[in-house]
VOGU-3710 file (C-alpha; in Angstrom, 3 decimals, decimal comma):
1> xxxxxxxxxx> 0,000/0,000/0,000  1,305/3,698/-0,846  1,630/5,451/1,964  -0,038/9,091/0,905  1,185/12,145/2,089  -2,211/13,502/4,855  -2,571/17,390/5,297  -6,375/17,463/5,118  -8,979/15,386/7,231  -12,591/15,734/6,632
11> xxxxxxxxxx> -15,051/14,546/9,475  -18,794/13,483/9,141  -21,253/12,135/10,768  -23,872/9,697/8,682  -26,925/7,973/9,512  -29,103/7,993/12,847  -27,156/9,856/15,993  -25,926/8,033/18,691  -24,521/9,601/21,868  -20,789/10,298/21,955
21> xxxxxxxxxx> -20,648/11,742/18,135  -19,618/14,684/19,446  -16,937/13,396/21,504  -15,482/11,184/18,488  -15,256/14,892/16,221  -14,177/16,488/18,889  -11,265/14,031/19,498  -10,411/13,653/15,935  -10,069/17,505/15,298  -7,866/17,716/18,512
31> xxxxxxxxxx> -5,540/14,872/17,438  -5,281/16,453/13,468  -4,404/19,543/15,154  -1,674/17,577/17,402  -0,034/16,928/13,978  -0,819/19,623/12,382  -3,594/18,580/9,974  -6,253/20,528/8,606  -9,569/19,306/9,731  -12,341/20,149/7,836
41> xxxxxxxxxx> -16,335/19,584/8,809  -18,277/17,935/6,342  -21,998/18,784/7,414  -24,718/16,814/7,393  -23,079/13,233/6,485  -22,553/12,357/2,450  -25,434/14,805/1,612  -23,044/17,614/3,200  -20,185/15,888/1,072  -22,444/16,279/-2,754
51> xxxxxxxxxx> -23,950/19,746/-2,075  -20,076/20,969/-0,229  -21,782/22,155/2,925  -18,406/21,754/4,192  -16,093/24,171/6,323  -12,663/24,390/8,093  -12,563/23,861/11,611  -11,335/25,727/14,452  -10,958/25,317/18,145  -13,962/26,967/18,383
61> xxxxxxxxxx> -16,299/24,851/16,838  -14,975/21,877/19,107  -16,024/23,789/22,400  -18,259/22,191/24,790  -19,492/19,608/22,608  -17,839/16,824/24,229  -20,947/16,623/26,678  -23,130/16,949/24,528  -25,468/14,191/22,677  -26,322/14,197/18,574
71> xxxxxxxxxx> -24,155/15,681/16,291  -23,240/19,151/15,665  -21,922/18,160/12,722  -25,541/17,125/11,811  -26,340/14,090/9,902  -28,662/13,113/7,141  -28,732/10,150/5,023  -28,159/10,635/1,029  -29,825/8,883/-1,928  -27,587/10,835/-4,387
81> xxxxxxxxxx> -24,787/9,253/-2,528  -26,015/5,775/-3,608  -25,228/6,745/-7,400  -22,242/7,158/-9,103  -22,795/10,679/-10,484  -23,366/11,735/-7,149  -20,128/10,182/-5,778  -18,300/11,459/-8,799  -19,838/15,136/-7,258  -18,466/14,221/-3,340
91> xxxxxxxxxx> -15,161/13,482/-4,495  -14,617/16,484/-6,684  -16,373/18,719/-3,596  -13,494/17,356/-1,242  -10,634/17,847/-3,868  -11,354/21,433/-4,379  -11,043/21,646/-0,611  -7,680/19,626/-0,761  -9,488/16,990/1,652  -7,256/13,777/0,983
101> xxxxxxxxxx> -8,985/11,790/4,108  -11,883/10,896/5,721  -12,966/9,933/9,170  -16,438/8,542/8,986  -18,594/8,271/12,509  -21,805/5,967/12,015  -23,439/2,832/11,213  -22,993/0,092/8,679  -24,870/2,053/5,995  -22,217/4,984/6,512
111> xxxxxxxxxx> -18,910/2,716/6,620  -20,343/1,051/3,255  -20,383/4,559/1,425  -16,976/5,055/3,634  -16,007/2,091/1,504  -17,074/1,712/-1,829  -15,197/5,709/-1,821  -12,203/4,585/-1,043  -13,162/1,874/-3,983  -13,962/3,981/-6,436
121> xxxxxxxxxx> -11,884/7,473/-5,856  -9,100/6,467/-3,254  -9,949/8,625/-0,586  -8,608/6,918/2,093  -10,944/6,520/4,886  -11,420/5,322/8,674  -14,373/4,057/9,934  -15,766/4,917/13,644  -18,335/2,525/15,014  -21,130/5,213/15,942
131> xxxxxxxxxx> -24,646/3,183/16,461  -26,871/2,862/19,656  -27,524/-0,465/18,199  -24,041/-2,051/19,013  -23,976/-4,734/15,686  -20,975/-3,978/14,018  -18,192/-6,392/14,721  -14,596/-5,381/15,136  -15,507/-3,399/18,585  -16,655/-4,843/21,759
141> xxxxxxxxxx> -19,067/-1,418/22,154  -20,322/0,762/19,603  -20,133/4,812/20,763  -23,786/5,072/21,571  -24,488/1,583/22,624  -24,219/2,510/26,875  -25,497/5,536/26,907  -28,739/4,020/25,441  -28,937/1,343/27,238  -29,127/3,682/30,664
151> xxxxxxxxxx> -31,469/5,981/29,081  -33,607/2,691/28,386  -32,793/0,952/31,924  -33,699/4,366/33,799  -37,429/4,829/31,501  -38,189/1,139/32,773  -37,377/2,048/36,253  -40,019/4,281/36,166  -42,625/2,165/34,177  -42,267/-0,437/36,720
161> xxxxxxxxxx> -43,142/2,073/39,605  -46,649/2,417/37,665  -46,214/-1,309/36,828  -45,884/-2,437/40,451  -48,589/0,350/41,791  -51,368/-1,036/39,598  -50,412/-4,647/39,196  -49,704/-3,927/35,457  -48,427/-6,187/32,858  -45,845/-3,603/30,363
171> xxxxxxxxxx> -44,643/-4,190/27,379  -41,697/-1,994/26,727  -40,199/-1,793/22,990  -36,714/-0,613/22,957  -34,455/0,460/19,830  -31,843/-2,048/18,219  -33,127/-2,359/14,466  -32,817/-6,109/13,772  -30,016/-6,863/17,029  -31,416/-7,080/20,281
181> xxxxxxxxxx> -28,371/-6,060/22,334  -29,687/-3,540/23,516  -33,041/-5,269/25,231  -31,095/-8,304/26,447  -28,464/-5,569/28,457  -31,776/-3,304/29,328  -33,538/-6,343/30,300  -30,973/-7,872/32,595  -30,443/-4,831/34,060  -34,395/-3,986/34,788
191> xxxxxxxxxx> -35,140/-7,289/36,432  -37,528/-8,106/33,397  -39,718/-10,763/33,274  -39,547/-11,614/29,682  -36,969/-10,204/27,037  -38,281/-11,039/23,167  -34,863/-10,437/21,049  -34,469/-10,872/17,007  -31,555/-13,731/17,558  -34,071/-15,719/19,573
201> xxxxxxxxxx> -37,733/-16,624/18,538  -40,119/-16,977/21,705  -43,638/-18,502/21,095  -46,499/-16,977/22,316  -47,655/-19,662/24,298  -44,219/-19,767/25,890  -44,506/-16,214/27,157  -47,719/-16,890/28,506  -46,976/-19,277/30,503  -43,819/-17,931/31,979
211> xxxxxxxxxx> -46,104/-14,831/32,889  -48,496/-17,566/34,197  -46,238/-19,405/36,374  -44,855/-15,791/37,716  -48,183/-15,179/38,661  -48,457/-18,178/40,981  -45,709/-16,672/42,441  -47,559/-13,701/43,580  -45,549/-11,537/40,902  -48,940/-9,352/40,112
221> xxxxxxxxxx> -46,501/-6,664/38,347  -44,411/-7,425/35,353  -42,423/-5,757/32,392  -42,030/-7,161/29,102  -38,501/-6,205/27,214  -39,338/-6,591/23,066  -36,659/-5,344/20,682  -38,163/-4,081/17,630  -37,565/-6,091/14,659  -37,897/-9,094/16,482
231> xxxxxxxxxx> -39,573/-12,524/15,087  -42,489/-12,366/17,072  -43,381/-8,873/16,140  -43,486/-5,692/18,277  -44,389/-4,452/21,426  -48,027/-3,852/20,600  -48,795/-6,745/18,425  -47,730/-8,824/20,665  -49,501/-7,331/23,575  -52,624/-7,705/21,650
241> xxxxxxxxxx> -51,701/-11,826/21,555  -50,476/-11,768/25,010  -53,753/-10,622/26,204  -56,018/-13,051/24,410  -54,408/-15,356/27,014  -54,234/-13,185/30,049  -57,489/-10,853/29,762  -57,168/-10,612/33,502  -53,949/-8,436/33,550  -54,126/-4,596/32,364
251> xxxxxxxxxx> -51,898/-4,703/29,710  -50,002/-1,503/28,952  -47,439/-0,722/25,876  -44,408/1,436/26,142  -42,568/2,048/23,130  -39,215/3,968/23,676  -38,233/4,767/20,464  -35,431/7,456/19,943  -36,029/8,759/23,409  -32,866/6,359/23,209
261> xxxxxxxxxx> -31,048/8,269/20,346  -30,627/11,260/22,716  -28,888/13,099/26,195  -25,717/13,579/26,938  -23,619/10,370/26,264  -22,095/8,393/29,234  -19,009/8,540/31,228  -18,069/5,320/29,168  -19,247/6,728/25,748  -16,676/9,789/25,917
271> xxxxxxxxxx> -13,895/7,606/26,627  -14,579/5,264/23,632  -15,391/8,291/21,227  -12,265/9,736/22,586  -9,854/7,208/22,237  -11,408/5,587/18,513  -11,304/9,824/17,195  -7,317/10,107/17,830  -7,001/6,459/16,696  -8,511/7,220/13,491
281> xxxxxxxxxx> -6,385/10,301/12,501  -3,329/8,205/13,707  -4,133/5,600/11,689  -4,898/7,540/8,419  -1,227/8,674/9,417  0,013/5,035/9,366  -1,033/4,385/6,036  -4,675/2,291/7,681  -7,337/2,913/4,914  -10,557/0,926/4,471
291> xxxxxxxxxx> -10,753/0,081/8,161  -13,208/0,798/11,144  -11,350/1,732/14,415  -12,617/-0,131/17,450  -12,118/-1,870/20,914  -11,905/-5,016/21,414  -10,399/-6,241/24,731  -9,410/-2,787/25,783  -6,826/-2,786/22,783  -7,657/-0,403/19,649
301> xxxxxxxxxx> -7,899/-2,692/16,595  -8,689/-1,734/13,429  -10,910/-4,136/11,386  -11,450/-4,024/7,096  -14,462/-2,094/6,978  -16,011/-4,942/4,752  -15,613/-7,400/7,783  -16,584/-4,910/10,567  -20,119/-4,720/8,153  -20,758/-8,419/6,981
311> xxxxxxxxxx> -19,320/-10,521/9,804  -22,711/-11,240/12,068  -22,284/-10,065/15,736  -24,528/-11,562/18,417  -25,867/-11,415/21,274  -23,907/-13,571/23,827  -25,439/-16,644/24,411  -24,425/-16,453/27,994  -26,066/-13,423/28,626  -29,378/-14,796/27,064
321> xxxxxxxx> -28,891/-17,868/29,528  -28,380/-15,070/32,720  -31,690/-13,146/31,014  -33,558/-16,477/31,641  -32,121/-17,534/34,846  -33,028/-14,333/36,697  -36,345/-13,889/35,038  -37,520/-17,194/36,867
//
């Protein structure tokens, strides 16, 4: 690989936000100006890139963001980035700036584009794993991925005060797309009673009689965990089922939605942003294109951005067997 001489960065965020986007810029700009890069803002993701909404940055713009959740960077997601004429627009956009890298903060959709760039134009490009929905392998955590599992862990903390005060039967739909890592880590720690996940089908009749057989148990209050996308539908279809069964309990549904997406990200969710920002600027340095910077282990690895999106990532199977246990 030729190693190519780096004097301009451009940043963007793509996709839906996740908390800790700010930190990840903010870390990025800091390290480019450690080495004396240029760091440029590309606004509102690949849109930004094909109508050059795009600006130098300055210490100021990097103020007080660090604490902050979303993106100030803003982020959209671009259909004329899908086609090659539009591409073919992005790329000259960024070489009339001089841009000659990118750092990319977002999901899988947002590393592909990163991607089939570097493909097509040779901009080289780092990938940072910014999704609340934690399914991109090559990183332990995505930035996002704690911060909304609190969020969702402290809203079902105070569904189950209403839950328990009424003798209530919720069911509580969390975020996660089609991975349900997010309800399995909410679910654990919310003392559910039931946590419906995309890698694992539950039948209806199974759920019904694991709410029957709390009952016995005098457990008159109890929260559902669904993840949308799951197999067995969503919160409220499945309410509507659940109830056919049990026309006894009142049957609430809570859907969370991007309630999750939002607030200022974690103690945990700056760290990560910080560390994978002046990882990816020091790896653009190093001659590391086409890769996502992540953590795995507590060591920064970087992973080919075609793995990071393809390879399936899980939800532990041990942590699905823990779910069950303490749901009993």
């Amino acid at each position: 690989m030729e190693l190519k001489t780096i004097k301009k960065i451009g940043v963007l965020t793509s996709g839906g936000d996740s908390p800790g986007m700010n930190a990840a810029i903010r870390a990025a700009v800091r390290a480019g100006f450690y080495y004396d890069i240029e760091m440029y803002g590309i606004y509102r993701g690949y849109e930004g890139m094909i109508n050059n909404d795009i600006k130098k940055l300055d210490s100021g713009h990097i103020a007080h963001v660090l604490e902050r959740g979303g993106t100030f960077l803003k982020s959209a997601r671009s259909a004329d980035f899908r086609t090659v004429e539009g591409r073919q627009k992005a790329y000259e956009n960024l070489k009339s700036h001089g841009i000659d890298a990118l750092v990319v903060i977002g999901g899988d959709g947002s590393l592909t584009g990163a991607h089939l760039f570097y493909k097509e134009h040779g901009i080289p490009a780092i990938g940072l794993p910014g999704t609340i929905d934690n399914d991109l392998s090559g990183t332990d955590l995505t930035i996002g991925f704690d911060t909304a599992c609190n969020t969702a862990i402290e809203a079902i903390d105070k569904i189950r005060d209403t839950a328990t005060s009424h003798d209530r039967l919720f069911f509580v739909e969390v975020m996660g797309r089609d991975a349900g890592f997010i309800a399995i880590n909410a679910g654990i720690g919310s003392a559910a009673a039931a946590i419906l996940i995309p890698e694992k089908k539950m039948q209806i009749e199974e759920l019904v009689d694991k709410l029957k057989a709390r009952r016995k148990r005098k457990k008159t209050s109890n929260i559902v965990i669904v993840a949308e996308g799951g197999k067995s539908g969503g919160a409220a279809e499945i309410a509507k089922k659940v109830h056919k069964f049990l026309p006894f309990y009142d049957t609430k549904v809570t859907i969370l939605g991007h309630l999750q997406r939002g607030g200022a990200p974690s103690s945990y969710d700056r760290l990560l942003a910080s560390k994978l920002g002046v990882m990816a600027v020091e790896g653009l340095l190093a001659g590391k294109y086409d890769v996502m910077a992540g953590i795995i282990n507590n060591k920064v690895v970087y992973t080919p951005i075609k793995r990071a999106i393809v390879d399936d990532k899980t939800v532990d199977e041990d942590d699905f067997r823990i779910a069950k246990i303490l749901s009993t």
